[in-house]
N, CA, C and O atoms as a GROMACS GRO file, in nm:
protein
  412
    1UNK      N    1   8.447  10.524  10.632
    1UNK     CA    2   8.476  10.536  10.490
    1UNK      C    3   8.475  10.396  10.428
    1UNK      O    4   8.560  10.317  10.470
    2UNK      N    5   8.393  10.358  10.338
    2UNK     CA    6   8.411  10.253  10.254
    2UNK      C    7   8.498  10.221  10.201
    2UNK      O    8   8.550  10.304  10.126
    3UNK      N    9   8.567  10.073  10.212
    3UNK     CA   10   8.729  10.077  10.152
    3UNK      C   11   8.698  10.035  10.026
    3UNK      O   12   8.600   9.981   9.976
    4UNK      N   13   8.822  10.078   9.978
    4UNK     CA   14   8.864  10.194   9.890
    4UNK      C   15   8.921  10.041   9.719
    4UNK      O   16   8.933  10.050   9.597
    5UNK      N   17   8.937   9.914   9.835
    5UNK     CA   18   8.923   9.804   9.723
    5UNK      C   19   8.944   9.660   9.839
    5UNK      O   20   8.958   9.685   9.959
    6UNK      N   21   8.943   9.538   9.797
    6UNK     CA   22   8.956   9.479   9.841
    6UNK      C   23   9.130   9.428   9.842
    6UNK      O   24   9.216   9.415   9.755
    7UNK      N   25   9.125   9.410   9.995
    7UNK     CA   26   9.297   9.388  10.003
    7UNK      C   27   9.307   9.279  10.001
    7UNK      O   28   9.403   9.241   9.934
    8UNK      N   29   9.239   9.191  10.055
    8UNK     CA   30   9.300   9.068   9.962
    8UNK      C   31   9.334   9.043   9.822
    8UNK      O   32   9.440   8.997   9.780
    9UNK      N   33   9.220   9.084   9.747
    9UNK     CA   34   9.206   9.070   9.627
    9UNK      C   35   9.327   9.134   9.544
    9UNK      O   36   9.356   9.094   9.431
   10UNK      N   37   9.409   9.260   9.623
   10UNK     CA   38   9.512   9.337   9.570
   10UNK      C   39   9.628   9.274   9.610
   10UNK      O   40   9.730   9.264   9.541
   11UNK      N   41   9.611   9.226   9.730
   11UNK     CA   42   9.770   9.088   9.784
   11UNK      C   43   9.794   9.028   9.717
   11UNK      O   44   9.910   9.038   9.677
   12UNK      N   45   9.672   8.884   9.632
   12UNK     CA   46   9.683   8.776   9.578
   12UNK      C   47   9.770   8.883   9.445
   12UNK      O   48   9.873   8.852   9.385
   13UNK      N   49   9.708   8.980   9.433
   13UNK     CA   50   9.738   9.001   9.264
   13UNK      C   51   9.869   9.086   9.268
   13UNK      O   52   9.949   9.096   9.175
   14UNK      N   53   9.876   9.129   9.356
   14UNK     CA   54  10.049   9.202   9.352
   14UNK      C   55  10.100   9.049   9.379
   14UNK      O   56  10.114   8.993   9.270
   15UNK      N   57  10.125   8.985   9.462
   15UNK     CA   58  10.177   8.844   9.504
   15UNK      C   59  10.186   8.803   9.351
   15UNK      O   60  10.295   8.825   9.298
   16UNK      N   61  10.094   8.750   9.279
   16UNK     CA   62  10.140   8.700   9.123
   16UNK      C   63  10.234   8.795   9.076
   16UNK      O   64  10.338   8.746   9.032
   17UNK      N   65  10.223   8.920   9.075
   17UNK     CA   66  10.326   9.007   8.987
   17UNK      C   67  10.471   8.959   9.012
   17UNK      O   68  10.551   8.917   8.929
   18UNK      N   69  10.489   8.978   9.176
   18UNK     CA   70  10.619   8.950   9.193
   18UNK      C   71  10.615   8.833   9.196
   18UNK      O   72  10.727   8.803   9.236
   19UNK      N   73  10.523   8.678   9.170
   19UNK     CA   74  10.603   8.589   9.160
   19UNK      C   75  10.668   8.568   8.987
   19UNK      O   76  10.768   8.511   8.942
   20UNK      N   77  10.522   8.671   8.906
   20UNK     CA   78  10.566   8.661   8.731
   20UNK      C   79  10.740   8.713   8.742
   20UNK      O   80  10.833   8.669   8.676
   21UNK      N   81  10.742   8.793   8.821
   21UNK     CA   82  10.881   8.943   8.784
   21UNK      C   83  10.974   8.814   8.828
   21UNK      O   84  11.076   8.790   8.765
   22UNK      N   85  10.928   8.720   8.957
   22UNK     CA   86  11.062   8.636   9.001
   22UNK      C   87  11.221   8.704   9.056
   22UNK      O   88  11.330   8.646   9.044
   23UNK      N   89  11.202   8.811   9.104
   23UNK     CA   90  11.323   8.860   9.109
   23UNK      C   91  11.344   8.849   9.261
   23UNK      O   92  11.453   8.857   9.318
   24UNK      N   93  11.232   8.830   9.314
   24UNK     CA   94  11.263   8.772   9.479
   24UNK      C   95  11.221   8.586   9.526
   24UNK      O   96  11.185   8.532   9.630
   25UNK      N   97  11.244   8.548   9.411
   25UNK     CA   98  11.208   8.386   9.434
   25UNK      C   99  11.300   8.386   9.546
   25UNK      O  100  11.237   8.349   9.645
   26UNK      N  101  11.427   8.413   9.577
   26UNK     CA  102  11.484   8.338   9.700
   26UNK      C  103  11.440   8.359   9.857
   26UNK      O  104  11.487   8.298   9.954
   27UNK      N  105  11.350   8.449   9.859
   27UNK     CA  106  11.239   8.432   9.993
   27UNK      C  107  11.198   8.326   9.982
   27UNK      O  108  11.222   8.258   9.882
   28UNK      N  109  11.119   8.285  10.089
   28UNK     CA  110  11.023   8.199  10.137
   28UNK      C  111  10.884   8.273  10.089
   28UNK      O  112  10.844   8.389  10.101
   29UNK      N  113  10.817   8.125  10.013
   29UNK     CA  114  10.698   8.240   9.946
   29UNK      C  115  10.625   8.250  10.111
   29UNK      O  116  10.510   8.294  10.110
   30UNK      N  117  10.653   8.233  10.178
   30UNK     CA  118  10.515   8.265  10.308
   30UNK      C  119  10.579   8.428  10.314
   30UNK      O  120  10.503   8.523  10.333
   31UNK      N  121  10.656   8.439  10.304
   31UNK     CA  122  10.778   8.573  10.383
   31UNK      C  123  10.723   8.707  10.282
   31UNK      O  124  10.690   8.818  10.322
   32UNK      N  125  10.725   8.654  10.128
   32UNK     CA  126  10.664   8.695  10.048
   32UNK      C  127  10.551   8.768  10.065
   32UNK      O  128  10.533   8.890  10.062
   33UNK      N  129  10.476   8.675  10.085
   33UNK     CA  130  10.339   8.668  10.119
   33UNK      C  131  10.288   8.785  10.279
   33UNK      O  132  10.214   8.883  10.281
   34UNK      N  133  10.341   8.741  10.354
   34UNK     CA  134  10.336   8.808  10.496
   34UNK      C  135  10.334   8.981  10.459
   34UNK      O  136  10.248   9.066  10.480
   35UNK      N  137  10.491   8.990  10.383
   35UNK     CA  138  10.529   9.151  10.387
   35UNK      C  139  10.428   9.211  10.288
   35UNK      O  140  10.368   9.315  10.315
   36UNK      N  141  10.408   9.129  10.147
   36UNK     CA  142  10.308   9.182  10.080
   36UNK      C  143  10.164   9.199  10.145
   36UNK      O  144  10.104   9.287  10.083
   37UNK      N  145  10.090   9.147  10.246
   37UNK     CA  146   9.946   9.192  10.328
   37UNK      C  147  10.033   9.354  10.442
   37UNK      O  148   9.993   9.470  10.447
   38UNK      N  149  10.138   9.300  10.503
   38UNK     CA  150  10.193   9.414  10.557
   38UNK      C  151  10.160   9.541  10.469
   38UNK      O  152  10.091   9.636  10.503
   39UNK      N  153  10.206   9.528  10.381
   39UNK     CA  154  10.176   9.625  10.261
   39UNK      C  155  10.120   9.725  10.241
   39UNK      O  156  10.135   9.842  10.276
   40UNK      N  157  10.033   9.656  10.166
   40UNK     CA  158   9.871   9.648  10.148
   40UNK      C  159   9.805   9.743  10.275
   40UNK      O  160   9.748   9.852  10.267
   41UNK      N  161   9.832   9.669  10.380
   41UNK     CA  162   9.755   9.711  10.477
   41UNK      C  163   9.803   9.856  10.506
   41UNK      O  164   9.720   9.946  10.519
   42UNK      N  165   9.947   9.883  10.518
   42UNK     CA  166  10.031  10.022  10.557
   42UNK      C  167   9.927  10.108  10.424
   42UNK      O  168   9.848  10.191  10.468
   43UNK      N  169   9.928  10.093  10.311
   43UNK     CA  170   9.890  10.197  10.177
   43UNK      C  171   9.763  10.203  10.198
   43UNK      O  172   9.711  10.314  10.185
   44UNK      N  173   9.657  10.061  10.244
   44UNK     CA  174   9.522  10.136  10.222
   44UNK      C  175   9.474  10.225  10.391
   44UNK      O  176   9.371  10.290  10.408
   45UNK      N  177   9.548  10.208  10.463
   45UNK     CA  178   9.557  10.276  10.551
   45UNK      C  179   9.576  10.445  10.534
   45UNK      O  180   9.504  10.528  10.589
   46UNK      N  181   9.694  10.474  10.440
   46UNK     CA  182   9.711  10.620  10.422
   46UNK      C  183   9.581  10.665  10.311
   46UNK      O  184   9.515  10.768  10.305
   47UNK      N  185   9.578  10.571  10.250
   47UNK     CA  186   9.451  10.617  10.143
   47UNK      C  187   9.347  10.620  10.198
   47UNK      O  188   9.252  10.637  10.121
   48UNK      N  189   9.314  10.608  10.341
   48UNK     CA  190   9.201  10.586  10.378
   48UNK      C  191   9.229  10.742  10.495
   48UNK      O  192   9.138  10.817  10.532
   49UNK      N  193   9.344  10.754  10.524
   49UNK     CA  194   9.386  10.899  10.617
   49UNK      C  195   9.359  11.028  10.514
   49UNK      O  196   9.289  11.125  10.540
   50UNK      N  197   9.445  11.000  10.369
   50UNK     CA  198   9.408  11.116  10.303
   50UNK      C  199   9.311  11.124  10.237
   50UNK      O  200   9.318  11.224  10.165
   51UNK      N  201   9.204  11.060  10.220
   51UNK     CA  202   9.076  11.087  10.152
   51UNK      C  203   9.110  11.074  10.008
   51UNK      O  204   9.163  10.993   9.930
   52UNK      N  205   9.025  11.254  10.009
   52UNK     CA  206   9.060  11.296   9.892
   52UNK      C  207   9.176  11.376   9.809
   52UNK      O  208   9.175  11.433   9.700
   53UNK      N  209   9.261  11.358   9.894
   53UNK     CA  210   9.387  11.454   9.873
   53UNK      C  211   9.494  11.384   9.797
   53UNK      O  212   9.444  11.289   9.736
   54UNK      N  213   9.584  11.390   9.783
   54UNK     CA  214   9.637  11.373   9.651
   54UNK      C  215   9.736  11.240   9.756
   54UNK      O  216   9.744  11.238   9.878
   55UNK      N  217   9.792  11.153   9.670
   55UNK     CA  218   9.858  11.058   9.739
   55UNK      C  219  10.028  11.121   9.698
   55UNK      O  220  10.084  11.142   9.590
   56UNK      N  221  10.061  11.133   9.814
   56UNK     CA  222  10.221  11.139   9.792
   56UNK      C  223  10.305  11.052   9.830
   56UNK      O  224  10.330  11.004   9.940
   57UNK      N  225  10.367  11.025   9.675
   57UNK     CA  226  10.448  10.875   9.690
   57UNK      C  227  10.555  10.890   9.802
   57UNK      O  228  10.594  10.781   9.843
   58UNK      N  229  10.603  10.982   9.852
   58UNK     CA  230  10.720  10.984   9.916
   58UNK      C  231  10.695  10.945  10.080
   58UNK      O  232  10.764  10.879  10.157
   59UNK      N  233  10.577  11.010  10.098
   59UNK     CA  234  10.488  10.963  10.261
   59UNK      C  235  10.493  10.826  10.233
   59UNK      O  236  10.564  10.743  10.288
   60UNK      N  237  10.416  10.810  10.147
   60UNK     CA  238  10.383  10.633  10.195
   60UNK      C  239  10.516  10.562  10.167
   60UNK      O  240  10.552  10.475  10.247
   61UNK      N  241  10.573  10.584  10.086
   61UNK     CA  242  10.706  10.482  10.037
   61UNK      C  243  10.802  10.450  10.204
   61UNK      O  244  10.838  10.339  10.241
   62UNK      N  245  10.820  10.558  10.267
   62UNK     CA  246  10.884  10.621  10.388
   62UNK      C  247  10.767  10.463  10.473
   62UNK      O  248  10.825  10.356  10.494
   63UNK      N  249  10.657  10.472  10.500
   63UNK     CA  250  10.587  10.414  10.575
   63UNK      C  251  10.604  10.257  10.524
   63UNK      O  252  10.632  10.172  10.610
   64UNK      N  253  10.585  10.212  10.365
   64UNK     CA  254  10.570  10.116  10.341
   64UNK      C  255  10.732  10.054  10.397
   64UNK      O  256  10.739   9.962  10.478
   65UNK      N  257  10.857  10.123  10.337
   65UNK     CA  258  10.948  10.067  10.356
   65UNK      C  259  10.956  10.048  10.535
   65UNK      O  260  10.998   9.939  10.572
   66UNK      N  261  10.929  10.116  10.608
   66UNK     CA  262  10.967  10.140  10.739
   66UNK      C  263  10.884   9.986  10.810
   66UNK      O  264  10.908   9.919  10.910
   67UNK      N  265  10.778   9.975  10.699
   67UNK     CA  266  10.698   9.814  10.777
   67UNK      C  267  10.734   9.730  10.675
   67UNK      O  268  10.627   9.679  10.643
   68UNK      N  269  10.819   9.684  10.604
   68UNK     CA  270  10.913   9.625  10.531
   68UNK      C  271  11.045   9.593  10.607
   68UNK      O  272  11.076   9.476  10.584
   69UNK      N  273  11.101   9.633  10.659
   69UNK     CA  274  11.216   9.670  10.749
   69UNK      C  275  11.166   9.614  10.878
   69UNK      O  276  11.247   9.558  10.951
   70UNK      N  277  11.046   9.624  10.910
   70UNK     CA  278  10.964   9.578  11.060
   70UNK      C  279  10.956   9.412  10.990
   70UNK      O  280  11.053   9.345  11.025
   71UNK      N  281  10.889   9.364  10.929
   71UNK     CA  282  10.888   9.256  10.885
   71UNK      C  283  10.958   9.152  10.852
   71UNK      O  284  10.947   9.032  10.881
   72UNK      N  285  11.060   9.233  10.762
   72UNK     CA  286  11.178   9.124  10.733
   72UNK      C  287  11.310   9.178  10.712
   72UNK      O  288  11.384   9.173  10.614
   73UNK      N  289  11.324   9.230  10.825
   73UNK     CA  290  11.428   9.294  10.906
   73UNK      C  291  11.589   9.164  10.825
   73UNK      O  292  11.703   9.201  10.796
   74UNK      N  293  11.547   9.062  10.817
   74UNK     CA  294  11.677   9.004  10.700
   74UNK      C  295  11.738   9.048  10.603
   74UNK      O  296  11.859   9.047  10.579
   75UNK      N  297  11.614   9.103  10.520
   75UNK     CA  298  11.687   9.101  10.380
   75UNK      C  299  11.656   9.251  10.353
   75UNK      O  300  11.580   9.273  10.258
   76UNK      N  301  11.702   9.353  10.421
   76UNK     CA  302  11.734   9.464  10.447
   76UNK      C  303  11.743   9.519  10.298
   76UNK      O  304  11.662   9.599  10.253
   77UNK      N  305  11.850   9.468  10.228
   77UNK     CA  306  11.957   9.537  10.160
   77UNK      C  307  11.833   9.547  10.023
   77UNK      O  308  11.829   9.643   9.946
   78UNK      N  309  11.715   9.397  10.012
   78UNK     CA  310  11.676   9.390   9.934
   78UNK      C  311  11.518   9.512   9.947
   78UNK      O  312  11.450   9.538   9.848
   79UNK      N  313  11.510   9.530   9.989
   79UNK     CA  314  11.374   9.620  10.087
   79UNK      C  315  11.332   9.718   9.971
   79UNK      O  316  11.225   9.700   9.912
   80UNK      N  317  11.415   9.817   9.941
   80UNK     CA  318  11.366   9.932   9.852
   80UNK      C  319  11.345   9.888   9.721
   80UNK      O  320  11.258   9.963   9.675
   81UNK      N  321  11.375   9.814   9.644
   81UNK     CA  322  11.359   9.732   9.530
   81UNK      C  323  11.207   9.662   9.559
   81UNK      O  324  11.121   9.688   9.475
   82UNK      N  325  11.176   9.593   9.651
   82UNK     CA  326  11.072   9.532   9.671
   82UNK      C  327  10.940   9.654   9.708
   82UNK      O  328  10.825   9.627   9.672
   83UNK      N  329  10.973   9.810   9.795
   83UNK     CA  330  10.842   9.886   9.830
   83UNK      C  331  10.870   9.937   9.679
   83UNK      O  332  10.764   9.977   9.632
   84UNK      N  333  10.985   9.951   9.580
   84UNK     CA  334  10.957   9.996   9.468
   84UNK      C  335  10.826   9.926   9.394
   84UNK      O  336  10.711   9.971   9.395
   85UNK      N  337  10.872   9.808   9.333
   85UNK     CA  338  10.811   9.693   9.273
   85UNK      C  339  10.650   9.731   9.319
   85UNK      O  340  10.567   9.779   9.241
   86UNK      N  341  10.623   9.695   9.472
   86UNK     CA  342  10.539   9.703   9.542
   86UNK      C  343  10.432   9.828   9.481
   86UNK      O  344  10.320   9.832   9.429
   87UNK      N  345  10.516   9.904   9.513
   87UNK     CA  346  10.435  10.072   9.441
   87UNK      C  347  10.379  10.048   9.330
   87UNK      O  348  10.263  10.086   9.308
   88UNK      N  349  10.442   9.988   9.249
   88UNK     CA  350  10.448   9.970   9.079
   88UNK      C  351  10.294   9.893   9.028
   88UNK      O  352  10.199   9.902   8.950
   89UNK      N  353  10.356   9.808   9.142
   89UNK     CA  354  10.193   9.676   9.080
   89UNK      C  355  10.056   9.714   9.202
   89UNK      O  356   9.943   9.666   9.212
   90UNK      N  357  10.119   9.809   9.273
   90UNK     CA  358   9.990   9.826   9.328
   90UNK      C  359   9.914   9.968   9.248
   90UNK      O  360   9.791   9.977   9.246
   91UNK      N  361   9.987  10.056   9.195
   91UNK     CA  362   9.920  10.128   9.067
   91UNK      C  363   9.878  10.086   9.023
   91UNK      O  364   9.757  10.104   9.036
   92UNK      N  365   9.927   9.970   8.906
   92UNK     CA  366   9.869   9.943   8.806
   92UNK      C  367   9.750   9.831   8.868
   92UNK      O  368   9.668   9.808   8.779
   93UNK      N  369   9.732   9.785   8.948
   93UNK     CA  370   9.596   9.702   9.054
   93UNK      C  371   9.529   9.813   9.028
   93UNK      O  372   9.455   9.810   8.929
   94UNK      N  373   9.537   9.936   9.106
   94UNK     CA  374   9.439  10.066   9.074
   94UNK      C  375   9.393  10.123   8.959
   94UNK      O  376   9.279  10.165   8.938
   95UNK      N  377   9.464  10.123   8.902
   95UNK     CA  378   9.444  10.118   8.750
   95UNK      C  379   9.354  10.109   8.704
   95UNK      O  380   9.272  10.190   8.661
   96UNK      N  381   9.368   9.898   8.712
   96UNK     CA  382   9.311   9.818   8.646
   96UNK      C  383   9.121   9.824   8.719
   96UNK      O  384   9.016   9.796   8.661
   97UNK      N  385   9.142   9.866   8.849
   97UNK     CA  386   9.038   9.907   8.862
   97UNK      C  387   8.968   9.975   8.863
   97UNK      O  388   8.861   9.966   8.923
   98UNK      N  389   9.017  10.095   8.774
   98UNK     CA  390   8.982  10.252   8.738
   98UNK      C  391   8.937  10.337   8.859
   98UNK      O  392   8.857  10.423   8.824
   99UNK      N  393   8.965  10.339   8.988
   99UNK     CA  394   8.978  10.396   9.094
   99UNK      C  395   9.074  10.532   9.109
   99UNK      O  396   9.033  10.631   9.169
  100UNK      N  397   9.175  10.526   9.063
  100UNK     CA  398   9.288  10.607   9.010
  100UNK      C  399   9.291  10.713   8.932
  100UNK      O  400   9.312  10.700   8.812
  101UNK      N  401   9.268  10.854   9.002
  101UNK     CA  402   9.267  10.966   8.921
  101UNK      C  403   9.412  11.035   8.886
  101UNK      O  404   9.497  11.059   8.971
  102UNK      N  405   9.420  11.054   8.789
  102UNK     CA  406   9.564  11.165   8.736
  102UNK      C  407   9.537  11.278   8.741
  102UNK      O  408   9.442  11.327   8.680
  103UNK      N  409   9.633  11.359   8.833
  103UNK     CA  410   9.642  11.519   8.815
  103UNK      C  411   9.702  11.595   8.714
  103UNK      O  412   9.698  11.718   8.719
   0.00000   0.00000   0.00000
């Protein structure tokens, strides 16, 4: 299956969001950086399992947070705020690349 966008290109640009939002400046931007490709990689993975089938936020959120938690097993408490965020700007990445169908 041809992927589905470029993940780098979606790292660097979620990575700006949360550095614009700033609400996790007190990481280490590498730490930042690391969990956001973690990411990336967990979501285009399921998008690449379900095809064409509808994406359900609750599967992947479950997966993203669970390799969030694998990653930076520190800042625990901050985790669901960040696969939130995460979700947020990786929509609107899809979006912006008109890839993204609404049911």
């Amino acid at each position: 299956m041809e992927e589905l966008f470029d993940k780098a290109a979606a790292a660097a640009k979620i990575k700006e969001n949360f550095d614009n939002e700033g609400d996790f400046s007190f990481m280490k931007p590498e730490e930042l950086e690391t969990v956001i490709k973690k990411l990336v990689d967990v979501d285009a993975a399921y998008m690449e399992e379900i095809g064409d089938e509808p994406y359900d936020e609750d599967v992947v959120y479950d997966r993203l947070h669970a390799a969030a938690e694998e990653t930076l097993p520190q800042y625990k408490t901050y985790l669901m705020r960040l696969c939130d965020d995460y979700m947020d700007f990786m929509e609107q990445y899809l979006v912006d690349l008109g890839v993204v169908e609404w049911e």
